[in-house]
C-alpha positions in Angstrom: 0.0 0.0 0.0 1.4 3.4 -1.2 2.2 5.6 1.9 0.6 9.0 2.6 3.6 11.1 2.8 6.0 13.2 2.1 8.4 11.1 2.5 10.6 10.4 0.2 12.6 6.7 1.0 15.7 6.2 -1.2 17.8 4.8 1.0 20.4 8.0 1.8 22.2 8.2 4.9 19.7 11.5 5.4 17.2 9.0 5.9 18.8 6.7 8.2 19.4 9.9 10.9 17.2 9.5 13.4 14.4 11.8 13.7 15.1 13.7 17.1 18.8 14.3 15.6 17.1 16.0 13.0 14.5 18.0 15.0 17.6 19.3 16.9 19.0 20.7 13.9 15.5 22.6 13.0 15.8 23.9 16.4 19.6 25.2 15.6 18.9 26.2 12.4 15.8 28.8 13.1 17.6 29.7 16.9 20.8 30.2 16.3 20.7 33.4 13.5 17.7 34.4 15.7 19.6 34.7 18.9 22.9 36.1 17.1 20.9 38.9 14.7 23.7 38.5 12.4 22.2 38.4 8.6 25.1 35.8 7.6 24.0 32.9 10.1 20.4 32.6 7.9 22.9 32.6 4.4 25.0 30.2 6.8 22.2 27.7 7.7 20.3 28.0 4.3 23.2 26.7 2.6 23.7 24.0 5.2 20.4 23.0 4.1 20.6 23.1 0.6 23.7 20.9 0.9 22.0 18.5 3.5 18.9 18.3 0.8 21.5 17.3 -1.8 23.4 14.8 0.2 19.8 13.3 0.5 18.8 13.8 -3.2 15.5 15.7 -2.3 17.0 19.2 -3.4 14.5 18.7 -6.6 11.6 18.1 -4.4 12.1 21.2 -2.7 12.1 23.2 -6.1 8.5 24.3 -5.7 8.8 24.8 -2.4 11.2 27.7 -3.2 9.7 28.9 -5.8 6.3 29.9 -4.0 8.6 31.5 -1.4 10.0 33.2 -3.5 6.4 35.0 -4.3 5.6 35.5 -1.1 9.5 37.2 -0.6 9.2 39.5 -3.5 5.8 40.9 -2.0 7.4 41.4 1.2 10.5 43.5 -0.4 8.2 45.3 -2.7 5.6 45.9 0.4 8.3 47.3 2.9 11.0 48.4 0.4 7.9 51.1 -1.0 6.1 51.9 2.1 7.7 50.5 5.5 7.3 53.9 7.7 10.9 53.9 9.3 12.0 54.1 5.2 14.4 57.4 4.9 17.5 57.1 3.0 16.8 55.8 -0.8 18.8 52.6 -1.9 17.8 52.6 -5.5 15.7 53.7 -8.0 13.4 51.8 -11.0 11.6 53.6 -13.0 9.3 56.5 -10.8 9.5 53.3 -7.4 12.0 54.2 -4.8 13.1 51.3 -2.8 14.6 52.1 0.7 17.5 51.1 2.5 15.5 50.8 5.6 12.6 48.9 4.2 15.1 46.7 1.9 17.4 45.1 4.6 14.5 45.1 6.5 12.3 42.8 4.2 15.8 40.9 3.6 16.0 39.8 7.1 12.3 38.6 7.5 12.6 36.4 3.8 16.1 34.9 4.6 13.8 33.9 7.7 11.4 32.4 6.0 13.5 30.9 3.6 15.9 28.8 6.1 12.8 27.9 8.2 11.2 26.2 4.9 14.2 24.8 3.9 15.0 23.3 7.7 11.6 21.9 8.2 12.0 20.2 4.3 15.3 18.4 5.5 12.9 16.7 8.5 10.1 15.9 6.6 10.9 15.0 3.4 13.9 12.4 4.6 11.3 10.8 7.7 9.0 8.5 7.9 6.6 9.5 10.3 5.5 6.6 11.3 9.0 6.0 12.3 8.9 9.5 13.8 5.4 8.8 15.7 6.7 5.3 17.1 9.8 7.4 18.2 7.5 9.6 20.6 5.7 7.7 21.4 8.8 5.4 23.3 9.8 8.6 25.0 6.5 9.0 26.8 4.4 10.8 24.5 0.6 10.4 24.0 -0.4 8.1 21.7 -3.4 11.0 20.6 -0.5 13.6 20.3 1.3 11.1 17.8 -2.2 10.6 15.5 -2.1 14.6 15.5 1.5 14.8 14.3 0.9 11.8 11.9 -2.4 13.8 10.8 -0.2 17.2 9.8 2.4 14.9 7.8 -0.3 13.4 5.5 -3.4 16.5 5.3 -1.2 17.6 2.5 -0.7 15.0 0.7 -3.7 13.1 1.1 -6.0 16.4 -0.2 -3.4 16.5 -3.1 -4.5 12.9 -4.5 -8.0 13.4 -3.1 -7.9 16.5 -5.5 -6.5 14.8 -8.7 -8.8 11.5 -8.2 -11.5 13.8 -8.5 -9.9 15.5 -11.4 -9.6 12.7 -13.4 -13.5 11.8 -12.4 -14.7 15.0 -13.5 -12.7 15.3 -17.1 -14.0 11.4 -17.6 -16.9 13.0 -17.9 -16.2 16.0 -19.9 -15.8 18.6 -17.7 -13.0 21.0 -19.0 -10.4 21.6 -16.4 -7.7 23.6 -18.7 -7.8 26.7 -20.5 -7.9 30.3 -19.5 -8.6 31.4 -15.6 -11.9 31.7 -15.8 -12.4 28.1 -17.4 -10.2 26.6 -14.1 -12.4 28.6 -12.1 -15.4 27.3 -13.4 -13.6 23.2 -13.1 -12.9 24.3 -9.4 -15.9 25.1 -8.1 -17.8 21.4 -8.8 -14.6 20.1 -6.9 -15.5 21.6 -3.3 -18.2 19.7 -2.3 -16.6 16.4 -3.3 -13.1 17.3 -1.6 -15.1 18.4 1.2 -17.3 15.0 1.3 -14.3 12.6 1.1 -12.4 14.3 3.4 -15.1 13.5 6.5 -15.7 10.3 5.3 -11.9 9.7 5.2 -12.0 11.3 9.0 -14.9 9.1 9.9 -13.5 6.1 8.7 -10.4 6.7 10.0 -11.8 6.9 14.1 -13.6 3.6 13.7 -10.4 1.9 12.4 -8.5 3.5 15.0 -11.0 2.2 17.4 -11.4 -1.1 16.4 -7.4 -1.7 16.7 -7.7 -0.7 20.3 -6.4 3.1 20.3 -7.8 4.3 23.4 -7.0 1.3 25.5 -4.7 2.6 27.4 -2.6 -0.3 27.7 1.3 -0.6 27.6 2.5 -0.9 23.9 5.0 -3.3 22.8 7.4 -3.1 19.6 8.2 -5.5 17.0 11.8 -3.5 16.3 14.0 -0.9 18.4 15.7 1.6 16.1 19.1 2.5 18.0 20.5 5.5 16.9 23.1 5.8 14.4 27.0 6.7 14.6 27.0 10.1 14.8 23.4 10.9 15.8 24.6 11.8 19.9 27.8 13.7 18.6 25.9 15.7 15.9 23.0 16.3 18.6 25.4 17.4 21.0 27.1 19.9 18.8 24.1 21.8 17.9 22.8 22.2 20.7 26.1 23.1 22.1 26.2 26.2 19.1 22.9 26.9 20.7 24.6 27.6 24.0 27.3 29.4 22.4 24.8 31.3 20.3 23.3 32.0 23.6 26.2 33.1 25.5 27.6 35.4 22.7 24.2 37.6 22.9 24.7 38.2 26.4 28.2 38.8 26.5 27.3 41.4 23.0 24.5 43.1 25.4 26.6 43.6 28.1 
């Protein structure tokens, strides 16, 4: 049975790193040029994670991940490079549209944010599994209800995405038109709310009596048909970041004082 992810499982060390290694580095990677305010760190950690995405061949996956950032970053700079009211001293000029020096470094910091958070979280869930992940919580203590939720964000996207082209392919069997100009995809759009709406509670609904029948809310002690020990390298790598956390940490203070 094909899995509901995003995962993407070809066998790369990336994959083999076990998960909590790789939720430490999310933690490193959005703290750590947070803490220091230094515009390099995010260039520092956003190229850490492009390489780490190509060590784990899922740099293409990303692709249109970055890409629709990329939208949303050229709003922000033209938004605060044109209008941010601390704007005073003029950067450069296009046309009759004076972009700020204020506004500009400004809307720099927040995208190279927004970037290196999408790019940290996409090293985490495109390289694990998170059943894997879940199971892995779930040994340290967590609640088997708070691992469903996790499990639930992983596969939403996913799962509305082929909910969305099943229908698709439903709906041109029987001649609707679903290309062309906008107002043509509009039109094809419309008749594919109530469906995706529909099959999305009966998915939910379906979902709690199977969870129910395999005895979720028994409350009983769980046993495991395989221990994943961690990996050479997972408690070293884990202990350096959060040990440039610290540091990260300790160089503010000693800045501010």
């Amino acid at each position: 049975m094909k899995s509901i992810s995003l995962f993407v499982d070809n066998g790369t060390c990336l994959t083999k790193v076990h998960p909590f290694t790789k939720l430490m580095y999310i933690a490193a990677a959005i703290s750590i040029p947070l803490i220091t305010g230094r515009l390099w760190m995010f260039g520092v950690f956003i190229a850490v994670s492009l390489l780490v995405l190509a060590s784990g061949k899922i740099l293409k996956k990303t692709m249109p991940l970055i890409a629709f950032s990329f939208t949303i970053l050229l709003t922000i700079f033209l938004i605060h490079g044109l209008f941010n009211q601390k704007n005073a001293n003029v950067l450069f000029q296009i046309g009759g549209l004076k972009f700020y020096r204020e506004g500009v470094f400004y809307a720099l910091r927040i995208g190279l944010n927004i970037l290196n958070m999408l790019l940290s979280f996409a090293v985490f869930v495109l390289s694990t599994k998170p059943s894997e992940f879940v199971d892995e919580l779930e040994k340290k203590g967590f609640s088997p209800r708070f691992g469903y939720i996790v499990t639930s964000v992983f596969q939403i996207i996913p799962q509305m995405m082929g909910t969305m082209n099943t229908i698709m392919d439903a709906q041109r069997s029987r001649g609707l038109e679903t290309e062309g100009n906008l107002r043509t995809r509009a039109k094809a759009f419309l008749p594919l709310i109530s469906p995706v709406v529909m099959s999305s509670l009966i998915n939910t609904r379906e979902r709690a009596i199977a969870l129910e029948v395999r005895g979720f809310g028994a409350g009983k002690k769980k046993t495991w048909l395989a221990e994943r020990a961690r990996h050479k390298g997972d408690r070293e790598i884990t202990i350096l970041l959060g040990l440039c956390i610290l540091a990260a940490v300790a160089w503010r203070i000693v800045g501010c004082l």
